[in-house]
C-alpha positions as CSV (number, residue, x, y, z in Angstrom):
1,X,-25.6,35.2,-7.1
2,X,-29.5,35.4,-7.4
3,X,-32.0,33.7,-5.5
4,X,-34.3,33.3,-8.1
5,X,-35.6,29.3,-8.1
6,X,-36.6,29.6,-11.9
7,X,-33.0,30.5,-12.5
8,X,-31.1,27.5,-11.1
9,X,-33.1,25.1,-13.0
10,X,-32.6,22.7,-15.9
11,X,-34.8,24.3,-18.4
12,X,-37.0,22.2,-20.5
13,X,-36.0,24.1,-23.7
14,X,-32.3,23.5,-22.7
15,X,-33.1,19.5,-23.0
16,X,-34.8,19.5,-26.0
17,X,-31.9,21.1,-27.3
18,X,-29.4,18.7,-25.2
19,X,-31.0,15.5,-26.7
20,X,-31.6,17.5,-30.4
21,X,-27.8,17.9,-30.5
22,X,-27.0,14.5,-28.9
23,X,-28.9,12.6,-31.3
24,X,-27.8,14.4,-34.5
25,X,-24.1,13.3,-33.9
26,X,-23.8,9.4,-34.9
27,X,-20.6,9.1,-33.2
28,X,-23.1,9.9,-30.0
29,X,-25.2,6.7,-31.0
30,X,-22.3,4.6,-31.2
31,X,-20.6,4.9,-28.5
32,X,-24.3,4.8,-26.0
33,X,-24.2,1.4,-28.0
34,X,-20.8,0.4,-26.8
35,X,-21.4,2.0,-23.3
36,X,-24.8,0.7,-22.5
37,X,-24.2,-2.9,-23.9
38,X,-20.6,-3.5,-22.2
39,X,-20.1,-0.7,-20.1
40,X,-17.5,2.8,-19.9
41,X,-14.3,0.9,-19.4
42,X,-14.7,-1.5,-22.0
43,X,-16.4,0.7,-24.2
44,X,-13.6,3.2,-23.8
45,X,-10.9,0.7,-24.2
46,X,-8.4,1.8,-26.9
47,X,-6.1,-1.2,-28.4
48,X,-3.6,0.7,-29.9
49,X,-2.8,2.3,-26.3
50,X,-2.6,-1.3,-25.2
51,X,-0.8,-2.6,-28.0
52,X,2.0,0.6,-26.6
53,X,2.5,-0.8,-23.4
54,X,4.0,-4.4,-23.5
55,X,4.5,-6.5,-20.6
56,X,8.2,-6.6,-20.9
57,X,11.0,-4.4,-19.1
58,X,14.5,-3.8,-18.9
59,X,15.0,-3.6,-15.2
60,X,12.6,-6.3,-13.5
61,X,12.6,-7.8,-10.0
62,X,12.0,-11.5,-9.4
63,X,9.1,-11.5,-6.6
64,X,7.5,-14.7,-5.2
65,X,4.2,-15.5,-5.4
66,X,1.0,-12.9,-5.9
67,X,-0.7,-12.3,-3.0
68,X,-5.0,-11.5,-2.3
69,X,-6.3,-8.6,0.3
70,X,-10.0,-10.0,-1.2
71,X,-12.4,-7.9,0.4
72,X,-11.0,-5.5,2.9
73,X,-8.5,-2.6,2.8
74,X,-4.7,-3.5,3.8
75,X,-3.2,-2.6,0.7
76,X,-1.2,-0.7,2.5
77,X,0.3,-3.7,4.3
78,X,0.6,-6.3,1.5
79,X,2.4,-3.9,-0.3
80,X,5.0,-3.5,2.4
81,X,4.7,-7.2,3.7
82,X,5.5,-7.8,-0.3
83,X,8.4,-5.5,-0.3
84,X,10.5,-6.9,2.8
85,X,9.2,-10.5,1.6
86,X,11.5,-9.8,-1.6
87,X,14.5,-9.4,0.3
88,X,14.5,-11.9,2.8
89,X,13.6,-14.6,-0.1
90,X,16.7,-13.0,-2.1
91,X,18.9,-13.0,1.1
92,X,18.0,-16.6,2.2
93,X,17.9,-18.1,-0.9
94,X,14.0,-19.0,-1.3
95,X,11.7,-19.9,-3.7
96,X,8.9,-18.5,-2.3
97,X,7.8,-16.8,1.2
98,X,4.8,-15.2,2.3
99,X,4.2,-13.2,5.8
100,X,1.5,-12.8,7.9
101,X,-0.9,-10.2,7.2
102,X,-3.5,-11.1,9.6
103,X,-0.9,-11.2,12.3
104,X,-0.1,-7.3,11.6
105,X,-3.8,-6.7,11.1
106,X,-4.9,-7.6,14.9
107,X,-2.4,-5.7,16.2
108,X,-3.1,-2.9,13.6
109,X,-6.7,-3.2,15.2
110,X,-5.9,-3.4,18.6
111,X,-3.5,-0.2,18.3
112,X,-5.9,2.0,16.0
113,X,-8.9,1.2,18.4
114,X,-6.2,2.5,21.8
115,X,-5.1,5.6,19.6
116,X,-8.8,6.2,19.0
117,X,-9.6,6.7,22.8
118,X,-6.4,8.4,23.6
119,X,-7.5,11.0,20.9
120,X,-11.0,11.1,22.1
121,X,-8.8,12.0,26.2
122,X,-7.0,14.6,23.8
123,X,-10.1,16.2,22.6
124,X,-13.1,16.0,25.1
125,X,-13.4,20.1,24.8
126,X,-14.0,19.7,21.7
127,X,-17.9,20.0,20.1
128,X,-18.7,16.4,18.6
129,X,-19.3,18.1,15.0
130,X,-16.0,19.9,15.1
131,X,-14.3,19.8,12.4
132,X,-11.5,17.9,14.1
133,X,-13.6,15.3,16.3
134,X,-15.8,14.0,13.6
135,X,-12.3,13.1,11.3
136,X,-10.9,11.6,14.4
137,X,-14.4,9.8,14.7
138,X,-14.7,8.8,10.9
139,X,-13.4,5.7,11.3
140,X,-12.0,4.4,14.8
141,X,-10.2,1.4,13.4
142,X,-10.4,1.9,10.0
143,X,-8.5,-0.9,7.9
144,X,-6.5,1.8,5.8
145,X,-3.0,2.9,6.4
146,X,0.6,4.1,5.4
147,X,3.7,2.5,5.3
148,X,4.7,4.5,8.4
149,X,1.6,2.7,10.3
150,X,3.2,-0.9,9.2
151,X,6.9,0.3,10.5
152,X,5.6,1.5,13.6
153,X,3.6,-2.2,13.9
154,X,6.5,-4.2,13.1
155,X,8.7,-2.5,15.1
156,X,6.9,-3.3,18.1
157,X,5.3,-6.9,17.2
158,X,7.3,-8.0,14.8
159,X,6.9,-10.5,12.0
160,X,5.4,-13.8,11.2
161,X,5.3,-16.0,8.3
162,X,1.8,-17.2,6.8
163,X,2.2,-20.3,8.0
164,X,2.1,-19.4,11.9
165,X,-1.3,-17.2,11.6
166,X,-3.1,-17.8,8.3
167,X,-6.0,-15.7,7.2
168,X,-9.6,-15.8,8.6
169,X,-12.8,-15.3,7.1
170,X,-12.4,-11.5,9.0
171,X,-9.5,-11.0,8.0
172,X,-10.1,-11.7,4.1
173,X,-13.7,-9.7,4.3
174,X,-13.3,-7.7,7.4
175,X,-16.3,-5.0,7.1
176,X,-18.5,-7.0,9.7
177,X,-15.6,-6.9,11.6
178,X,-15.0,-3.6,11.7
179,X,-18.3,-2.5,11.8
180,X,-18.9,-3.6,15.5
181,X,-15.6,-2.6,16.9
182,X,-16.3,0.5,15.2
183,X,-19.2,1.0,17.2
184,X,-17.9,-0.4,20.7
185,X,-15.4,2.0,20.0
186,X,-17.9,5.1,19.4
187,X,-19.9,3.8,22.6
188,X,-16.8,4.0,24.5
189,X,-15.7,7.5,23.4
190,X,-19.4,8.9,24.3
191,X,-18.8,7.2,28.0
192,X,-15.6,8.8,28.2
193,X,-16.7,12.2,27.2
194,X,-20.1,11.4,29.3
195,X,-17.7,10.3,32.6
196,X,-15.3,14.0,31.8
197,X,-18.3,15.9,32.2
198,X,-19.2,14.2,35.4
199,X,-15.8,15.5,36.8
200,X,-13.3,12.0,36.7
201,X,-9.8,12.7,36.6
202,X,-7.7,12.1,33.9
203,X,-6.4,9.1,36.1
204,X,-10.2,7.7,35.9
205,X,-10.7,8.2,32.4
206,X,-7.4,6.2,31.4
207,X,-8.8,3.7,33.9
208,X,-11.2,3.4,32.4
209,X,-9.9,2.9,28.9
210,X,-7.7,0.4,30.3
211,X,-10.8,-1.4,30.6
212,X,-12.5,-1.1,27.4
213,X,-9.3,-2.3,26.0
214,X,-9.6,-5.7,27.4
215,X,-13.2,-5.6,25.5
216,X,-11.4,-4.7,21.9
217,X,-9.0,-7.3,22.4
218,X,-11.4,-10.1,23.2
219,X,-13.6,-8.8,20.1
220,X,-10.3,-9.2,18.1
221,X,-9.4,-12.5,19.1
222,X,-12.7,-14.2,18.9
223,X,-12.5,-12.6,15.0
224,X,-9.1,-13.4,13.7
225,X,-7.9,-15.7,16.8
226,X,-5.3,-15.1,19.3
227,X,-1.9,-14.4,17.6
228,X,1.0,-15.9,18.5
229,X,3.9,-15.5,21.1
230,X,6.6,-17.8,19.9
231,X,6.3,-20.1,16.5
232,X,7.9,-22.9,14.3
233,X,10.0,-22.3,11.3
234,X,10.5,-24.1,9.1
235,X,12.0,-23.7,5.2
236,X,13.7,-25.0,2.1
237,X,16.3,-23.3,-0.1
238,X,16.3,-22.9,-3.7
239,X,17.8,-26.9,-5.3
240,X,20.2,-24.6,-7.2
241,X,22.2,-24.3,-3.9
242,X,23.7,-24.6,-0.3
243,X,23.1,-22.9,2.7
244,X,26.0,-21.6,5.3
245,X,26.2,-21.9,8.8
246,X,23.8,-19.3,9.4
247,X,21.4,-20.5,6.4
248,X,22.7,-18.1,3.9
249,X,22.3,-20.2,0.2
250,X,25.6,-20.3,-1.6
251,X,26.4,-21.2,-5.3
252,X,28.4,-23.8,-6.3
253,X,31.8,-23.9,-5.0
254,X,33.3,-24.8,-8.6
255,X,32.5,-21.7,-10.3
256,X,35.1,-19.7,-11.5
257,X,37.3,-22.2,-11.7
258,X,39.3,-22.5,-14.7
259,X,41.3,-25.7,-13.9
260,X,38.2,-27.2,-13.4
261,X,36.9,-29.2,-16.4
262,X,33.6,-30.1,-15.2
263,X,31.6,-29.0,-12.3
264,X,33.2,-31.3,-9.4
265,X,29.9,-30.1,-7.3
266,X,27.8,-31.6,-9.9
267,X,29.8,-34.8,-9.7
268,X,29.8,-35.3,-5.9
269,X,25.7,-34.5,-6.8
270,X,25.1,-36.7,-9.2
271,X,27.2,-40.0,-7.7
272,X,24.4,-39.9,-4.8
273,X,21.8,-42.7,-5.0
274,X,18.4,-41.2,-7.0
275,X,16.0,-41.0,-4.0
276,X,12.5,-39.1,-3.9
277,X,14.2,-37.6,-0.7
278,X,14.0,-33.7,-0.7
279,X,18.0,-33.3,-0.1
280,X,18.0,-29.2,-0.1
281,X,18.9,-27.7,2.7
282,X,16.9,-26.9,5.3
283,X,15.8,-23.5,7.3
284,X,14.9,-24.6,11.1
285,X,13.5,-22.2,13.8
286,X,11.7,-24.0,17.2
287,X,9.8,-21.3,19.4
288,X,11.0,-18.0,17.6
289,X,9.3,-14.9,18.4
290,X,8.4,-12.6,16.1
291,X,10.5,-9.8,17.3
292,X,13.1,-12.4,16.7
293,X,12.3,-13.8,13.3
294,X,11.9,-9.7,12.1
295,X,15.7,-9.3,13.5
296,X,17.4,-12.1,12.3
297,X,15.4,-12.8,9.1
298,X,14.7,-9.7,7.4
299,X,17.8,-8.2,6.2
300,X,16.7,-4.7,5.9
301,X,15.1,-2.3,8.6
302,X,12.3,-0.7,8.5
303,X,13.2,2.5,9.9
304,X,15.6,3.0,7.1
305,X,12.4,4.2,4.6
306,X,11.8,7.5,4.2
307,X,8.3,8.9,2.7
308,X,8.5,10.9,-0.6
309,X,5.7,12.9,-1.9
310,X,4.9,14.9,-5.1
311,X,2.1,17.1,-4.6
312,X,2.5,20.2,-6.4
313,X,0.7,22.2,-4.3
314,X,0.7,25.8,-3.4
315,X,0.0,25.5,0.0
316,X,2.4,22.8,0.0
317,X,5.7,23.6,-0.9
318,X,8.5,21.0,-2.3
319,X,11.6,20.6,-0.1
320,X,9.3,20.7,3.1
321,X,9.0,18.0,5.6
322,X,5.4,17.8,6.4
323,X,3.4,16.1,9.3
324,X,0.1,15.5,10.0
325,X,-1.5,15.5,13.5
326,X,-3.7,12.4,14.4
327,X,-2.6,10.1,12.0
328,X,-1.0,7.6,14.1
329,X,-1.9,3.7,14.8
330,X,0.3,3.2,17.5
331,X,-0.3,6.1,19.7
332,X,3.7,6.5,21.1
333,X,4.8,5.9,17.8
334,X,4.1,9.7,16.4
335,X,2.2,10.6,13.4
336,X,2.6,10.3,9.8
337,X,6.0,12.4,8.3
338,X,6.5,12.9,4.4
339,X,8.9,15.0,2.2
340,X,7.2,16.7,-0.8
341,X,9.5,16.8,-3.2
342,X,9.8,17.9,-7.3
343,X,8.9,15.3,-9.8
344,X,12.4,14.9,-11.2
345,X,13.7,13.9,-7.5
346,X,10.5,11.7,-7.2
347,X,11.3,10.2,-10.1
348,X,14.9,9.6,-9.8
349,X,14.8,8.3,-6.9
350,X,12.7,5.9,-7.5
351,X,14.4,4.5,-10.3
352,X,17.6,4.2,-8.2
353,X,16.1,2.4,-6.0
354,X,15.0,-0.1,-8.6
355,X,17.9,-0.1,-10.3
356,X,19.6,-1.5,-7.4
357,X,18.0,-4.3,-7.3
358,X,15.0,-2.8,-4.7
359,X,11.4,-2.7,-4.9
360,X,9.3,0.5,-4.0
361,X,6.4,0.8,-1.9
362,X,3.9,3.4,-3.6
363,X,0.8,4.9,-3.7
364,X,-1.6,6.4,-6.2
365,X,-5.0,6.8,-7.1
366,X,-5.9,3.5,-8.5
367,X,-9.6,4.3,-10.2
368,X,-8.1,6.7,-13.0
369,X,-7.9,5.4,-16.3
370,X,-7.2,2.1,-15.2
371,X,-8.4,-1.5,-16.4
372,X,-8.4,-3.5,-13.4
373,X,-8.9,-7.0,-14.8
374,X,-6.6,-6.4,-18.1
375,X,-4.1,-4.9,-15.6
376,X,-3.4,-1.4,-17.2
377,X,-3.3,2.1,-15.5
378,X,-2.6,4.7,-18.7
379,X,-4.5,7.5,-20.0
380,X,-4.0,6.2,-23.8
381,X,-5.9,3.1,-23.0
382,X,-9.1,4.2,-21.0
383,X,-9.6,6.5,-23.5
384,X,-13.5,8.0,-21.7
385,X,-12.6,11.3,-23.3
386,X,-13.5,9.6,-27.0
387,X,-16.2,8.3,-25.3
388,X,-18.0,10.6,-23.5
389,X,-16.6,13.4,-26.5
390,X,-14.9,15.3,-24.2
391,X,-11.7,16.3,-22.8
392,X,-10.0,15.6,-19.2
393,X,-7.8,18.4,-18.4
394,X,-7.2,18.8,-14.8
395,X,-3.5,18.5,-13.6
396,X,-2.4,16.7,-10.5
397,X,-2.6,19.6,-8.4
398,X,-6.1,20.0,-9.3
399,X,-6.9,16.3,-8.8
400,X,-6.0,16.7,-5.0
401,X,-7.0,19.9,-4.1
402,X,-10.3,19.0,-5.4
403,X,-10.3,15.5,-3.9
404,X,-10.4,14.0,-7.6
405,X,-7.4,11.8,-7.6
406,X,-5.8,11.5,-3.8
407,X,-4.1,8.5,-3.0
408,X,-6.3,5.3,-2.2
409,X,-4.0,2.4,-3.2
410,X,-0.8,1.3,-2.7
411,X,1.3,-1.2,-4.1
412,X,5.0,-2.0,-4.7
413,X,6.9,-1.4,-8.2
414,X,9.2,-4.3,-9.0
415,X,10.2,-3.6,-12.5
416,X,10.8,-0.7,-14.9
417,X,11.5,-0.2,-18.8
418,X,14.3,2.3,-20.0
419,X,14.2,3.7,-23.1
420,X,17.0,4.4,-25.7
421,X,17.7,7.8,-23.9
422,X,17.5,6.3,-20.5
423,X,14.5,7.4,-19.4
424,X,11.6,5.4,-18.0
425,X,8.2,4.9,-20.3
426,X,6.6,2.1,-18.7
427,X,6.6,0.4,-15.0
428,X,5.7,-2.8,-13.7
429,X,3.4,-3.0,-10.7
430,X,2.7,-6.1,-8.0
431,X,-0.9,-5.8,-7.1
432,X,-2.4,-7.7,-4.2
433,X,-5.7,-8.3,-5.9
434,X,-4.7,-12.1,-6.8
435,X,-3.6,-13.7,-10.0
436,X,-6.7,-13.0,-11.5
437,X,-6.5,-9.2,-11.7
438,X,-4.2,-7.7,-14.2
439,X,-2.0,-10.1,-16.1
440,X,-1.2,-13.1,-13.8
441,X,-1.6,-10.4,-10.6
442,X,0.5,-7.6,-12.7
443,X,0.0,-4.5,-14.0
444,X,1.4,-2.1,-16.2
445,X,2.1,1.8,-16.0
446,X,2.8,4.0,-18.1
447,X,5.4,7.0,-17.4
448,X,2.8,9.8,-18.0
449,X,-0.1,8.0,-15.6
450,X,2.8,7.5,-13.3
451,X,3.8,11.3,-13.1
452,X,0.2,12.0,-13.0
453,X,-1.3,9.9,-10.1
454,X,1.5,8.4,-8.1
455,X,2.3,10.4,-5.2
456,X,3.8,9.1,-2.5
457,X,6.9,6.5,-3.0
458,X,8.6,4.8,0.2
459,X,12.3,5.2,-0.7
460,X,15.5,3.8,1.3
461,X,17.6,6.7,2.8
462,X,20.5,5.5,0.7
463,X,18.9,6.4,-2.4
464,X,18.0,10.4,-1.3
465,X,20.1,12.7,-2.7
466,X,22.1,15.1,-0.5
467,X,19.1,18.2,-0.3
468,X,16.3,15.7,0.0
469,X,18.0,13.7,3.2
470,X,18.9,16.6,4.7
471,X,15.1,18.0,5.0
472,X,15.1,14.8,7.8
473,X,16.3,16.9,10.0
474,X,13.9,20.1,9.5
475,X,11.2,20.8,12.0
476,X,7.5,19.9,10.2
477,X,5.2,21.8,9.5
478,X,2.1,20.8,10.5
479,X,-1.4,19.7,8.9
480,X,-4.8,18.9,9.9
481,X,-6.3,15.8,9.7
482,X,-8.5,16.3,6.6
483,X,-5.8,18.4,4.9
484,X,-4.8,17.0,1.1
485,X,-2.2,14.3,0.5
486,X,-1.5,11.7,1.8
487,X,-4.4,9.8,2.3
488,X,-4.9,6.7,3.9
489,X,-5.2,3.7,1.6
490,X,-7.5,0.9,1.2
């Protein structure tokens, strides 16, 4: 290529033709009208692609109550917390449940920031602007994550209802936060590396980390408080029924019947004195740890999830288990796994899952073609290629090996809408942006922005076909750090 300066500039005769050829179009002047005054999104906003996508579906789940990150980035665990919240409301009978996601966040804090300084011990050869140290260094304790992360956290701490360990100004807005553990952390790591050159043993080093981890947990604890050992418990079950021994709900005992000529349960019901009393039965826990309440409340385990990816990738080849090095929180938990797999398994999948009554932790690029307030993600409806009078052609493959579209959000489907061949054209997506984004905290996808940008789902084993569960087994192949898909989300 030449060297020539004159030659890699914008030539002034080249704008005068640029704005010549800009101005002379009046579908140009219209839409800088509509851009300028209300800005691309809403300028670009196409009501007949809305108008396409209704908010109804033939398979939907009934979730409880939306729930809010506000401003930090635990996507990634509301959108699990929100799939295991939907089956331990369905299996107990609830109206409504929310965990903890602060609870999961100091300990997601306190783990990344201990994984951080065991990977610093892993790598004190290496140069500080090494390719590998400065993506280890990035972001010490980084609020992003993967389902795998939030398995690895519950399976060692637990669960907590809301109620036991509410939010916090840090945890709701946690970049202050973050920032000076961050840095703590990054001072510690230059010690360590500083002390290694000195000539301690690998004895003293991890002495010495000991240490500094007494420092991160006091920095976490004065920021979200201390989070708790044992708990209360305490809950009610839908009016529309009993609870069992155990606290199971059941329906009434009259149904089914057919000697019965009205519901006797009704009768015994409606003979009791009218009292403002709240007579549903009750849920009762006193000094339950979380281990405990995970095991004996949550009727699914998290080890049972397996992570599916469709990245059509040459240097990624479907029916592969991958895994990539350094991407763990808790550091003797092992690092991030997936299985990249065709579309049409992706796909299926997925709506087995749903089918069954199941909802599915997934992520995707959440900034393409997507109205976050109106609650849309489709390519029909952000239609910037009217706009801007040009087209958008690159593929998903394209979008991340060039870094264009990698996953950054993750939320949980919880309904989908079959068409008269049986095949899926729109989806229904819980958000944890509040009731205020989308419609009532909702979204809607459409099938092709769904093949297009969703790329990782978190599917039960049950719902793997044959091929896909036996690539459990297969021995990973290995990636970097920095490599493409998956990507942490935010």
């Amino acid at each position: 290529m030449t060297t020539d300066a004159s030659a890699r500039a914008i030539k002034p005769e080249l704008l005068r033709t640029y704005t010549e050829d800009f101005n002379k179009d009046r579908a140009n002047l219209i839409a800088a009208d509509a851009a300028v005054s209300a800005g691309v999104l809403k300028a670009a906003t196409d009501y007949r692609g809305v108008r396409a996508l209704p908010r109804d579906f033939s398979i939907e789940l009934k979730q409880g109550s939306i729930t809010n990150q506000e401003r930090s980035g635990r996507c990634w665990m509301f959108a699990s917390l929100n799939t295991l919240r939907y089956e331990l409301m369905h299996r107990w009978n609830l109206e409504d449940f929310e965990f903890s996601e602060t609870y999961l966040f100091f300990w997601d804090a306190m783990e990344k920031s201990n994984t951080y300084l065991e990977n610093v011990l892993r790598t004190l050869d290496e140069a500080t602007d090494s390719r590998l140290f400065e993506a280890i260094n990035w972001g010490p304790s980084d609020d992003g994550g993967w389902w795998q992360m939030f398995a690895a956290l519950v399976n060692k701490y637990g669960l907590v209802p809301k109620s036991a360990y509410p939010e916090s100004e840090n945890s709701r807005n946690s970049d202050d936060f973050k920032q000076y553990l961050n840095s703590k952390l990054r001072e510690f790591a230059a010690e360590l590396r500083r002390r290694s050159v000195a000539g301690a043993s690998e004895d003293e080093l991890r002495a010495l980390k000991d240490e500094y981890m007494g420092t991160v947990y006091r920095i976490c604890a004065v920021a979200l408080g201390e989070p708790p050992e044992k708990f209360d418990f305490f809950a009610r079950t839908k009016d529309d029924a009993e609870a069992d021994a155990d606290g199971k709900a059941e329906s009434c005992k009259c149904e089914g019947k057919s000697d019965a000529k009205a519901c006797k349960c009704d009768k015994d019901k409606s003979d009791k004195p009218k009292t403002g009393k709240d007579e549903r039965p009750q849920i009762r826990e006193i000094g339950i740890t979380p281990l405990e309440f995970y095991k004996k409340y949550v009727p699914v385990d998290v080890n049972d999830f397996v992570t599916l990816a469709n990245a059509p990738l040459k240097n990624r080849p479907f029916n592969q288990r991958y895994r990539i090095r350094f991407s763990a929180n808790v550091a003797e938990a092992g690092d991030m796994e997936f299985v990249n797999v065709p579309l049409d398994v992706f796909k299926k999948a997925a709506l087995d899952q749903l089918t069954a009554g199941h909802p599915i932790w997934f992520a995707c690029d959440c900034t393409q073609f997507a109205l976050r307030k109106d609650g849309f993600f489709d390519q029909s409806v952000v239609r910037v290629d009217q706009l801007f009078g040009t087209e958008f052609t690159g593929d998903k493959a394209h979008g991340l090996e060039y870094g264009d579209s990698p996953s950054n959000h993750a939320m949980t489907f919880t309904g989908v809408n079959l068409g008269e061949d049986g095949k899926p054209n729109r989806w229904k997506v819980e958000n944890s942006w509040g009731k205020d984004a989308g419609k009532d905290g909702y979204y809607v996808m459409s099938d092709a922005w769904f093949d297009r940008y969703v790329t990782e789902l978190i599917i039960r084993k049950e719902y793997l076909d044959d091929a896909t569960r036996a690539l459990l087994a297969a021995e990973p192949v290995e990636l970097d750090p920095w490599q493409p898909l998956p990507r942490r989300c935010r």
